[in-house]
C-alpha positions in Angstrom: 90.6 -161.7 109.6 93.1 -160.6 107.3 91.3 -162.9 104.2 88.1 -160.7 105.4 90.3 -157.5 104.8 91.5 -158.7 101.6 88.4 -160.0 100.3 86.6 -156.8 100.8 89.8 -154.9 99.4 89.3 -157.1 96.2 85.6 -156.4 96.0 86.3 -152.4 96.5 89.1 -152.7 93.9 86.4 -154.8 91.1 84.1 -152.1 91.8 86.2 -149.1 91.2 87.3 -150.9 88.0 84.0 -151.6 86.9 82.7 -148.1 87.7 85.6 -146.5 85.4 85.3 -148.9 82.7 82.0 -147.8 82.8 82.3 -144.1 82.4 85.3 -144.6 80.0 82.9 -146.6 77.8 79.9 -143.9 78.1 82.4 -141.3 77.1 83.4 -142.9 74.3 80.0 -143.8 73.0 79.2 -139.6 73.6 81.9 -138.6 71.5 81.2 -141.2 68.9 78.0 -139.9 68.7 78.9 -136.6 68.4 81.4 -136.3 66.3 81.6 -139.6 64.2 78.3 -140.9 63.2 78.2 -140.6 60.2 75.9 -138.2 57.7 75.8 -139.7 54.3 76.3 -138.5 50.8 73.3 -137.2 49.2 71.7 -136.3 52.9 69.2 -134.0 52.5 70.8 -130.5 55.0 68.9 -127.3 56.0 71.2 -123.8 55.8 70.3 -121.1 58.5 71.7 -117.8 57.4 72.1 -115.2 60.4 69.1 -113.6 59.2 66.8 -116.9 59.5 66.1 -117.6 56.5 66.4 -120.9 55.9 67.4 -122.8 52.4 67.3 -126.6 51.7 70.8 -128.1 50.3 72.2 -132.0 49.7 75.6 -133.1 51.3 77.6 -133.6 48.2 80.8 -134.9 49.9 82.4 -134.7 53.3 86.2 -134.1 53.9 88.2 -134.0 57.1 88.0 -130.5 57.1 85.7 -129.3 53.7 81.9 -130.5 53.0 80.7 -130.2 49.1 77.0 -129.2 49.2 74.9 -128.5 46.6 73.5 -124.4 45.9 70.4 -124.5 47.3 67.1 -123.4 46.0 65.3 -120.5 46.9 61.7 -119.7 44.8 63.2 -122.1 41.8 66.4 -119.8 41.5 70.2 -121.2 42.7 71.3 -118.8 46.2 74.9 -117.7 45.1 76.2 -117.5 48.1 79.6 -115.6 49.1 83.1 -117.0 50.5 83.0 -115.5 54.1 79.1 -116.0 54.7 78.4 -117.8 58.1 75.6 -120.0 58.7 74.1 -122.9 60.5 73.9 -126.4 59.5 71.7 -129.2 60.5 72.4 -132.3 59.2 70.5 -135.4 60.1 72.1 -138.8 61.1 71.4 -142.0 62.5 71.5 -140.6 65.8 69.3 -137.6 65.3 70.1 -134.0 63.8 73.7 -132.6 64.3 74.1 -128.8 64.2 77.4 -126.9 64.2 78.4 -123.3 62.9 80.0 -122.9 59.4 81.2 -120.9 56.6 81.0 -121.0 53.0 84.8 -121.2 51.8 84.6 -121.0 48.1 81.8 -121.5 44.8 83.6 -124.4 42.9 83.4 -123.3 39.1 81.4 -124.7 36.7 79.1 -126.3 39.0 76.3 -125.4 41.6 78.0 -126.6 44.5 80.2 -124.9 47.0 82.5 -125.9 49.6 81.7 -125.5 53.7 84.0 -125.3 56.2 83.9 -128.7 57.9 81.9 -129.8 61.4 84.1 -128.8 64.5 81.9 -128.0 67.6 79.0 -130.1 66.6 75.9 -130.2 69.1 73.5 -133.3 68.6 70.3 -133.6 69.3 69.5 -137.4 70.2 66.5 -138.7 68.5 65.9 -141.0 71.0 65.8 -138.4 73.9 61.9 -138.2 74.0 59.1 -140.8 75.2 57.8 -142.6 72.4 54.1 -144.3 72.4 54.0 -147.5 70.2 50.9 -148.3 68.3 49.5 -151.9 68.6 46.8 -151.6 65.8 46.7 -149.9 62.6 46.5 -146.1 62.8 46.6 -144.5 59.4 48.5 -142.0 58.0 49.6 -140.2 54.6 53.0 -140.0 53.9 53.8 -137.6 50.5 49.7 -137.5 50.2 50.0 -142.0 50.0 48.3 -143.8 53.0 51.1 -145.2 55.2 50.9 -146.4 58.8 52.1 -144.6 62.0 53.8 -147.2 64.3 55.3 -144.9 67.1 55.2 -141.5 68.1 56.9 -138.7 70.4 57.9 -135.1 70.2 60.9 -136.0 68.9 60.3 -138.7 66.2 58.4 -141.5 64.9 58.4 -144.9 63.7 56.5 -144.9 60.3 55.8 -147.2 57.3 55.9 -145.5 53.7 54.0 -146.6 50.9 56.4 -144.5 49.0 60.0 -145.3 48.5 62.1 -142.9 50.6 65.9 -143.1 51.4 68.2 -141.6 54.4 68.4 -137.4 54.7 64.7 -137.4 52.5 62.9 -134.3 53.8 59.0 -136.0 53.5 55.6 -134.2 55.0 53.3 -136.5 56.6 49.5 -136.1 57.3 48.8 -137.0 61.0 45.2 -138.4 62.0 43.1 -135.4 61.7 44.8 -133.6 59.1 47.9 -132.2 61.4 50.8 -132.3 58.6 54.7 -132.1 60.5 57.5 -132.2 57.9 60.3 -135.1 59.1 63.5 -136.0 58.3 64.3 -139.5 57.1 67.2 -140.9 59.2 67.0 -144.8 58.3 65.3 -147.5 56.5 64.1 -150.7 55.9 61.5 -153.0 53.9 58.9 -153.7 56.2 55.1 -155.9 55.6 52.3 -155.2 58.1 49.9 -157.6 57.2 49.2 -157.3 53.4 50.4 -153.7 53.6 53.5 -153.5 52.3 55.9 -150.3 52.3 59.2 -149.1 53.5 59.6 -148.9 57.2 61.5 -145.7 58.3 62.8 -143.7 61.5 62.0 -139.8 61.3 63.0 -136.7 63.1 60.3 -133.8 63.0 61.7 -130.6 61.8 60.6 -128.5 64.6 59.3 -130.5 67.6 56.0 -132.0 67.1 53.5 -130.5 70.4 53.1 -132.8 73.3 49.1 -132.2 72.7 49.2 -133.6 69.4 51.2 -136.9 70.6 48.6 -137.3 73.7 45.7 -136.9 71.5 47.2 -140.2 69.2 47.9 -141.9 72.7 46.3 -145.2 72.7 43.4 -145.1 75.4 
């Protein structure tokens, strides 16, 4: 009787173990997520002033508590903004896009850059949240007006191959079968041959959500 006890007192204890090491291991992973994948140099970043307006920037450099972004453009002319102004930052990783509140601390001289208050409070939004529908045959599509190919699809994203050459934080539009165009962030690459088509295969994230429609219309039948 009392190896019974102790054997089920054993199993109780391995599962409670097993069960913490679990969350402890999913927390961990969240937080890496969220706070340390990493948005590289060069990343292509969209500015939201309070007003809406929004203005397209390059992540210069990061600091532990300062990020060096280029001036962005606005009509062809450089947006000097001021220290103080507040904004919004979405900055796309490996993950998906991560968004936090910031403030422009200072112009640095001499150059068109300026320094942002770095990412504290940083909300993410998982690229890999949505249903995706993967494409067994060819379907078409243009990416930067060059025929590519469309391997999967969902609200969120897509799998694509590029005819062009494209690199991580590349803001790229991209025709859809029947001339829907969705502009995308580039979040990673690689070299990729589909048959004799040739091209650069890459993970994007839609700027604004792409309509459940338009992904059930492309849905193989």
């Amino acid at each position: 009787m009392f190896e019974v006890v102790s054997t089920i007192g054993n199993f109780i204890l391995v599962f409670v173990v097993a069960v913490a090491a679990g969350y402890l291991i999913g927390g961990a992973i969240r937080w890496t997520r969220h706070h340390l994948s990493p948005v590289p140099a060069g990343c292509a970043l969209t500015l939201i002033a309070p007003s809406g307006y929004k203005y397209r920037a390059r992540l210069i450099r990061s600091h532990s508590s300062t990020w060096e972004v280029s001036a962005p453009l606005l009509k062809g002319v450089f947006v000097p903004f001021r220290a103080g102004e507040r904004m919004l930052v979405e900055a796309p990783s490996a993950f998906g896009v991560h968004r936090f509140q910031t403030e422009v601390l200072e112009r640095v001289e001499d150059s068109k850059t300026f320094l942002l208050r770095g990412p504290s409070n940083v909300k993410l939004e998982e690229r890999r949240s949505e249903k995706r529908v993967n494409f067994a045959n060819d379907v078409q599509i243009h990416v930067q007006n060059s025929e590519g190919r469309l391997l999967n699809l969902s609200t969120a994203g897509a799998k694509i191959v590029s005819p062009v050459e494209v690199c991580p934080g590349d803001a790229i539009c991209i025709e859809m079968p029947g001339g829907a165009t969705a502009r995308a962030w580039v979040l990673n690459v690689a070299p990729s041959c589909i048959g004799v088509f040739r091209g650069i295969e890459a993970r994007v994230l839609w700027f604004d959500p792409l309509p459940e429609l338009t992904v059930r219309a492309l849905s193989p039948r």
